[in-house]
C-alpha positions as CSV (number, residue, x, y, z in Angstrom):
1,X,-13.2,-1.9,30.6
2,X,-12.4,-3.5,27.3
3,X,-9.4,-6.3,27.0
4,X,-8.0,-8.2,24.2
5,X,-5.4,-10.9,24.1
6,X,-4.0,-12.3,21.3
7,X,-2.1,-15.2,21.3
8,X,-0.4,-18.1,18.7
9,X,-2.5,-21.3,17.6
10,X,0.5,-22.7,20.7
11,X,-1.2,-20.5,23.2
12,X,1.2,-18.4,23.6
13,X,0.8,-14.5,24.0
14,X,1.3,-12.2,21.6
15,X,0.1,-9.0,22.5
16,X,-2.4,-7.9,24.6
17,X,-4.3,-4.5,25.9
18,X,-7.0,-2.8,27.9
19,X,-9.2,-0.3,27.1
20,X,-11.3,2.2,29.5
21,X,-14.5,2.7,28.4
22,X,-18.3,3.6,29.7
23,X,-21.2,1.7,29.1
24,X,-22.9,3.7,26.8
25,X,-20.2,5.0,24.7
26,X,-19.1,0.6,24.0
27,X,-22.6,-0.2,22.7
28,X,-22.5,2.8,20.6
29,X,-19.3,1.5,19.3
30,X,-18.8,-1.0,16.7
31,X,-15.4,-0.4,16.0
32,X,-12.1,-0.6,17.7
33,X,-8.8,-0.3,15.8
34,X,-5.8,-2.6,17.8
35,X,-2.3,-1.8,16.3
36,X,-1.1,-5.2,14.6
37,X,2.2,-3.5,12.7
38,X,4.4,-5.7,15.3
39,X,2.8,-8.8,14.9
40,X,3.9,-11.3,12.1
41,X,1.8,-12.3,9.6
42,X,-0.1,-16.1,10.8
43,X,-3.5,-17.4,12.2
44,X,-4.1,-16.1,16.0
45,X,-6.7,-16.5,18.4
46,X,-8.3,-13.2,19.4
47,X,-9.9,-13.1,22.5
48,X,-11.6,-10.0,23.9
49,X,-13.6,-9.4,27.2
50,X,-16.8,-6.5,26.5
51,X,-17.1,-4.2,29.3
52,X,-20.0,-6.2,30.0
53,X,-18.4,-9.1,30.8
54,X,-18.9,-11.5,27.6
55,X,-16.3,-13.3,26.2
56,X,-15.6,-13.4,22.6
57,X,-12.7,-15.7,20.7
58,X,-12.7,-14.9,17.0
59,X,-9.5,-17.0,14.7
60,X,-8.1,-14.3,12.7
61,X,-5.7,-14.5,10.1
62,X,-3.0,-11.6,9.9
63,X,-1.6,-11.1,6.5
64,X,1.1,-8.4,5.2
């Protein structure tokens, strides 16, 4: 399983989702396209979990 959370630069959550996948098919995979058109433009903290169990935190910026 694949899960994101993106919250504000307060900590607060913004959106956040789950994904199924299987082993193989995530490290054949180096894309995965999460549906922003709801969120406001601003810096976040994207934090996502690899089916594998590593923990990623990447500071985006969202502009529209």
């Amino acid at each position: 399983m694949f899960k994101f959370v993106l919250t504000n630069l307060q900590g607060s959550i913004v959106k956040q989702d789950k994904y199924t996948t299987n082993k193989a098919k995530y490290e054949n995979e180096t894309i995965l396209n999460i549906d922003i058109s709801d969120v406001s433009s601003g810096v976040y903290l994207l934090k996502m979990q690899t089916p594998d169990g590593r923990i990623i935190t990447q500071k985006i910026m969202i502009t529209k």
